[in-house]
C-alpha positions, 0 to 999 in steps of 0.5 A: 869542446877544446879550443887550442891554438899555435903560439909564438914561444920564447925559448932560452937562447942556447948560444948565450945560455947552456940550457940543462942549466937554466931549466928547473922543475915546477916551483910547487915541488922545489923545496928552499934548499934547491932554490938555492941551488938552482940560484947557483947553477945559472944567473939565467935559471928560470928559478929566478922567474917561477920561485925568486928568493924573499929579502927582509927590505922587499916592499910593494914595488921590489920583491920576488914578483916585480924582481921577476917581470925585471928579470924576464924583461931584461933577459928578452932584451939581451936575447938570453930569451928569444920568441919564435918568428911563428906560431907553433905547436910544440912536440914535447918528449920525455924519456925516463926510467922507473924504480924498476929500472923500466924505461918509459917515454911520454909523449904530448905537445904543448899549445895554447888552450882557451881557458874555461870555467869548470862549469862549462864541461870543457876542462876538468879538475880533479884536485883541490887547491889551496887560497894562499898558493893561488894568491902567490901565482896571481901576484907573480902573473900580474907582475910578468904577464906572461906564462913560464910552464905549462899546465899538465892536461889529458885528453881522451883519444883511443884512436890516437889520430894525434899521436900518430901526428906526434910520432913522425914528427918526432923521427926528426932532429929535436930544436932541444935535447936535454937531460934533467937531474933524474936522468930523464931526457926532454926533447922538443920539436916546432910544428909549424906548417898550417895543415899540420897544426890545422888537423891537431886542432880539429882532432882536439875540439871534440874532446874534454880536457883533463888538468893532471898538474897545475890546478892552482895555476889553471884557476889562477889564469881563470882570475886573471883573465877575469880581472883583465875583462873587467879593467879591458874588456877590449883586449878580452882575448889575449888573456883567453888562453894559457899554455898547456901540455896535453898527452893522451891518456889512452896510451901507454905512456902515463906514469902515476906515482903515489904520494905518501904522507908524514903526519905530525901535531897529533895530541896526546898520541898512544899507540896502543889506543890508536891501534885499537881505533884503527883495528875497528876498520882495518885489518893489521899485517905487522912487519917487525925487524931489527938493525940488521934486517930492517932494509929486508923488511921495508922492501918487503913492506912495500912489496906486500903495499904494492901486492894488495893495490886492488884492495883499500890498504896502507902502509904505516910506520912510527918508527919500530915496526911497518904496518899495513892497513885493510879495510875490513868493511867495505860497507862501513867505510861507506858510511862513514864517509855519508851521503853526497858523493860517488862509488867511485870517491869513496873508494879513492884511497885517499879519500879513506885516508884523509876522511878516515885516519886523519879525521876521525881516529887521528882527530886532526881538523881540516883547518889545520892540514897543511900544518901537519902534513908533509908530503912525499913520493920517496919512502926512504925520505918519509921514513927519514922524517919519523926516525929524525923526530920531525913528524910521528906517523908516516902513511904510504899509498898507492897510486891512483889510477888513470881511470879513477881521475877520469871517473871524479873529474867526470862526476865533478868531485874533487880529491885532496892536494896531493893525490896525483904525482905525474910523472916526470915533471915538465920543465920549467922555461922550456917554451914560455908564453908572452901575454903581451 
């Protein structure tokens, strides 16, 4: 079902560049504040090709795109990037730390994946995607014609023939070794003998493809490979395939954070009507506190979130008390919800949220979502958000689970942006991908 291949990655030139300073998150979770500082750290920083600063004179041929494909061009040609001599797969690590002081690893390797319509069975989504975000990632891919990060898939392996591949090769000495700002440490490996490379491509076709993170850049390829087959449809191929990094998801190593929401816009808003909306659907567990215990009591807030991860609750705040919401009715909720889609997307906690809370007892419109939520996996931040003034109302969730991604991509239904934090993030400009 997969198609991957082994590919000529451009990496960063560590003799020119100092690497734990050219690298970055991915553009869609780098807010204005830190794209100037990843401006700062380096005049080599791959922020300069994922997110490039706006300027009040940019016109059609200088802006952030064109700057970009400037940018990577000249960087390729004073060796500041360089491309491999042959083709490989490359093995990905990253070692990190949870809240909780655990430590993790995750392993994968990146290649380059066939792109395939969703309709084909081959490769799933599980996230919506938003128009305007799409547009910005065609103009940026149009202008460079090349790939900076990879998309984020999985891949179902029980007996994880792979893994065991990856695992050895990982004993040896890694071509990248570096720690990001959370303290979590990316290490890189070339796998380029034909027979290696040649049983990880076998292993893989068998299986269907998962995207975990990249939504908007997967189908942003899928339009450009499709606007290339119209103007060229003799070079069809080389716009075929887009860099990913693919893990297992029948291991150990996935670590799904939830992503919570600060809410803002709602009209009129009365809290003692809303309570009584929401204790039609809900049961309410009230935490109160004062200046001196309130640390006591939000740690004990999330504890009790955490606790009751098998039921449909939330967490919420407005800034004088925490509350958690249970649905009373399962039932009910299905109802609500109506006809037209599966068990199992009902019961997504975040479709209740956003269907639910959001729609029918806040009233705020679809159309006007991304106006009015801000989204986050800190919960000091999103508590910050409500004591500042900037937002009324913030929701907290729990993660979803790994099992339920695979069970709404199977049945091709889609949850809400933001439902999904993988983590950590790949890097940004760790192996790029020419397209010509």
């Amino acid at each position: 079902m997969a198609e991957i291949r082994a590919f000529k990655g451009i990496l960063y030139n560590e003799e020119k560049v100092n690497l734990e300073r050219a690298v970055a998150p991915p553009y869609d979770v780098i807010s204005p504040r830190e794209q100037g500082k990843y401006y700062n750290l380096s005049e080599y920083n791959v922020i300069r090709l994922i997110l490039g600063k706006e300027y009040p004179g940019d016109n059609a041929v200088n802006n952030k795109y064109t700057r970009a494909a400037t940018f990577f061009q000249e960087w390729l040609r004073e060796g500041v990037l360089r491309e491999d001599e042959k083709p490989a797969i490359y093995l990905y690590q990253q070692e990190y730390s949870l809240k909780t002081g655990e430590r993790k690893r995750r392993i994968g390797f990146i290649a380059l994946a066939k792109l395939e319509d969703f309709d084909t069975g081959k490769i799933f989504p599980h996230e919506r995607t938003e128009p305007k975000t799409k547009i910005d990632r065609l103009n940026l891919l149009r202008a460079c014609k090349a790939h900076f990060c990879q998309i984020f898939a999985l891949y179902s392996d029980p007996r994880r023939g792979i893994d065991h591949i990856l695992e050895a090769k990982a004993k040896e000495q890694p071509i990248i070794d570096v720690r990001d700002e959370d303290g979590a440490r990316h290490k890189l490996w070339r796998i380029n003998e034909q027979k290696t490379i040649d049983k990880i491509v076998q292993i893989i076709k068998d299986k269907a493809l998962y995207i975990a993170d990249g939504h908007h850049r997967y189908e942003t390829a899928l339009n450009f490979r499709n606007e290339m087959r119209k103007k060229f449809p003799e070079l069809t191929e080389v716009y075929d395939y887009v860099i990913m990094m693919l893990v297992n998801m029948d291991g150990e190593e996935l670590t799904i954070l939830p992503i919570h929401r600060v809410v803002r816009n709602i009209k009129e808003l009365n809290f003692h009507k809303l309570l009584q909306k929401i204790e039609e659907f809900f049961d309410l567990q009230i935490l109160q506190f004062n200046r001196a215990n309130e640390t006591i009591q939000r740690e004990k807030f999330l504890e009790k979130l955490r606790e009751k991860r098998k039921d449909r609750t939330f967490g919420m705040y407005w800034g004088d008390k925490y509350y958690l919401l249970t649905v009373r009715e399962e039932k009910t909720i299905d109802e609500i919800l109506g006809p037209g889609h599966s068990a199992e997307w009902k019961k997504l906690d975040v479709i209740t949220l956003h269907n639910l809370l959001f729609g029918r007892i806040l009233g705020l419109k679809k159309t006007y979502l991304e106006d009015s939520i801000k989204y986050t996996i800190y919960e000091e931040e999103a508590i910050e958000f409500i004591n500042r003034g900037e937002y009324q109302i913030a929701f907290f969730l729990n993660p979803t689970k790994i099992n339920q991604i695979k069970k709404i991509a199977n049945n091709r239904e889609i949850m809400p942006q933001k439902s999904t934090f993988f983590y950590p993030k790949l890097l940004s400009g760790l192996v790029m991908y020419k397209l010509e």
